[in-house]
N, C-alpha and C positions, 0 to 999 in steps of 0.2 A: 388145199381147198379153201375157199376166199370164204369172206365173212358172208358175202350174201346166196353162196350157194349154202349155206351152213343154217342159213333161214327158210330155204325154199322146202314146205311141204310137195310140193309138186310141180313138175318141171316138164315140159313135153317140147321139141327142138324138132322142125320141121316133119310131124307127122302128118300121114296121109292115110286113108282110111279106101278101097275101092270093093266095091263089091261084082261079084260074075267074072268071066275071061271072055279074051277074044273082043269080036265085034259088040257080045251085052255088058262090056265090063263098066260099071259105071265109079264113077270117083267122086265119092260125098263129101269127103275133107281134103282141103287142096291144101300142106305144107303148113299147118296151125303150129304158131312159136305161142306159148302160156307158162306163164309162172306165179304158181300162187304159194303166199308166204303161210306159216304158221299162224293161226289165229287169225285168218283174213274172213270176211265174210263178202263174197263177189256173187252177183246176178249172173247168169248166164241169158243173154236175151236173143231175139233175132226170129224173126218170120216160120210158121212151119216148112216144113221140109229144108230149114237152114245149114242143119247138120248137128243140133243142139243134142239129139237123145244120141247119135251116131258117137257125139264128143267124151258122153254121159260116161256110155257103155265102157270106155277105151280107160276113161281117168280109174272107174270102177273096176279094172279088171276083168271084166265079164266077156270082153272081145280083146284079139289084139290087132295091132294096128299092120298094115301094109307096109308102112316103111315112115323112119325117122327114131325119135328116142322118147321114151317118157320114163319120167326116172318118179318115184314117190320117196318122199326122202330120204333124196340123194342116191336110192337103188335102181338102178337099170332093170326096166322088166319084160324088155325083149330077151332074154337070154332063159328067163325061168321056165322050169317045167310047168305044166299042169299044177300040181299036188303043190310049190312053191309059190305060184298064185295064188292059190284058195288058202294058203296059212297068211301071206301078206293081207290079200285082202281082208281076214277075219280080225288079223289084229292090228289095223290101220283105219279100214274105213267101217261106216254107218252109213244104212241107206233108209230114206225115207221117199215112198214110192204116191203117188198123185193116188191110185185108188188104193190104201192101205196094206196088201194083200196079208190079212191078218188071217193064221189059221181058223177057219170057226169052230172047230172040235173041240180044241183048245183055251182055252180061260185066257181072261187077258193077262193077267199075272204069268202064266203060262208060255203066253206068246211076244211076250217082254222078254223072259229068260231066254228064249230060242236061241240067239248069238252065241250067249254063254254057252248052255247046253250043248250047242253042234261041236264047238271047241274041245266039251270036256266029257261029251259023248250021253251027256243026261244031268237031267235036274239034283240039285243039292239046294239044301237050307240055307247055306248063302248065297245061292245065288235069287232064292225066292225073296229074302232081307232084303236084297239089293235092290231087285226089281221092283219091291215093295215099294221101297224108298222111291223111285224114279217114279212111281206113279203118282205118288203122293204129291210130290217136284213138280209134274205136270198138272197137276190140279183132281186127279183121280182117286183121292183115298177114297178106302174104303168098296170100290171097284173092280179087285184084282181077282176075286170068283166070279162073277158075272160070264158069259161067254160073248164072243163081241159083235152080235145080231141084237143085243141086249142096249147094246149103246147107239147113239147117234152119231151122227158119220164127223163130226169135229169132236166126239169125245176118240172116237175109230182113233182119229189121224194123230190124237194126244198120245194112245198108246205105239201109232206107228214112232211118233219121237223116243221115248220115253225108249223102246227095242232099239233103235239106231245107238241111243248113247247108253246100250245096255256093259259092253268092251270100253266104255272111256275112247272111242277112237280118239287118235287128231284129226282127223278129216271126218269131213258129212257131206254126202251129195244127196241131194235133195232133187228130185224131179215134178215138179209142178205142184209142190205141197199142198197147195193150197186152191187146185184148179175147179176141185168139186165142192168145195164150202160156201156158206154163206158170208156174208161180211163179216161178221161178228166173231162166225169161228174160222175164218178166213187170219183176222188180225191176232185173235188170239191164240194160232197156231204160230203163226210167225214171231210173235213176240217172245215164245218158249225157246224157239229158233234161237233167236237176239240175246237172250237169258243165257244161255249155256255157253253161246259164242262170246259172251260178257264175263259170266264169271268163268271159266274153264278155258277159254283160251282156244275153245274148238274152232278151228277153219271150218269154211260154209262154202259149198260152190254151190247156185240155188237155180236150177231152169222153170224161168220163168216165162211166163206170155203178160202177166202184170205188171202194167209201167210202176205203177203205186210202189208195189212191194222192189219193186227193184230200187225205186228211188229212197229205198230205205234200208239199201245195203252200203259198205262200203265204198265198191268198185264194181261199176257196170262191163262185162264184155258182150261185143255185139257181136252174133255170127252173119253173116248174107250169104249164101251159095256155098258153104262150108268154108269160107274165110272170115278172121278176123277181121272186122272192119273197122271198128272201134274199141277203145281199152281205156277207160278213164275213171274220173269218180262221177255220181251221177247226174250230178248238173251238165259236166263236162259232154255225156255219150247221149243220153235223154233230151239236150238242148239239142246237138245236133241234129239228132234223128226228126223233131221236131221242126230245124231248121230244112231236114233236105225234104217234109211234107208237103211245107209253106211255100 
């Protein structure tokens, strides 16, 4: 195994994605080649109906793909059962979702531990410490009883962070974090983003519709018709896209 397969958090070799049979069959990802390193922090961009949430699902486990390879580091997971997906994804990725989907029943402190919990089948004291701490991290002390109808919708999307990196994943997919905020908790949800991917080393794949925040990740990829079109750093994918409006 070479050095830079030995860096790739995730790897996907000519996947294709189709949905229906027959004459309704449609094919949303045409052959997508991605490789994202450890600690990378990449935008995911491109038009609706581009194929970005279709891409989302696939990287996250939650679908599988039609045909080609997606490996998460370095594991092939066309081969895995059910029950073998839902352990990888538990203890690999974090997800932070554009409308939070935070239990309401449930205390925020509460629906922080949930990753952990599902894992280890129910709440314990360390894992309330921990989530404590993560909220705190996110700018939330003092927070962690409230239920989260109680909060506003960028404090909502602080605890949606704070539950993603409740496992330490290495990976975060992010889906439109920051689609329903204002500017303010727009930037300041993203910067907590950039803080973790800073100090912890967490890889970041981020589907965005915002030039802004893309142009404040590392590495832009563009989808168009469920193809990569572009793959660069943000000047590089942002410029052209700008050049092919002009």
């Amino acid at each position: 195994m070479s050095a830079e397969t030995n860096d790739a958090m995730l790897e996907l070799e000519a996947v294709t994605k189709s949905f229906g049979e027959g004459e309704a069959r449609v094919e949303v990802l045409h052959g997508i080649d991605l490789r994202v390193r450890r600690g990378e922090l990449v935008a995911l961009v491109g038009p609706s109906g581009s194929g970005k949430s279709t891409l989302l699902n696939l990287i996250g486990l939650l679908d599988r793909a039609t045909s080609g390879v997606l490996r998460v580091q370095g594991r092939e997971v066309g081969p895995l059962d059910d029950a073998a997906l839902t352990k990888l994804r538990g203890e690999t990725l974090g997800f932070v979702f554009q409308f939070h989907h935070l239990v309401p029943a449930l205390s925020v402190v509460e629906n922080v531990m949930m990753p952990a919990a599902l894992r280890a089948g129910g709440f314990d004291a360390a894992m309330r410490a921990r989530a404590t701490a993560l909220l705190e991290a996110v700018g939330l002390k003092g927070q962690g009883e409230r239920l989260p109808r109680q909060l506003s919708g960028g404090m909502q999307q602080r605890v949606a962070v704070a539950r993603a990196l409740m496992n330490d994943p290495p990976l975060v997919l992010a889906d439109e974090p920051t689609g329903n905020l204002d500017t303010q908790s727009s930037d300041q949800v993203f910067e907590l983003l950039r803080e973790r991917h800073r100090e912890l080393g967490t890889a970041f794949v981020i589907v965005t519709h915002d030039p802004t925040l893309a142009a404040r990740c590392e590495r832009v990829v563009r989808l168009v018709d469920g193809r990569v079109v572009a793959d660069g750093t943000p000047d590089e994918v942002l410029e052209d896209r700008r050049a092919r409006k002009a």
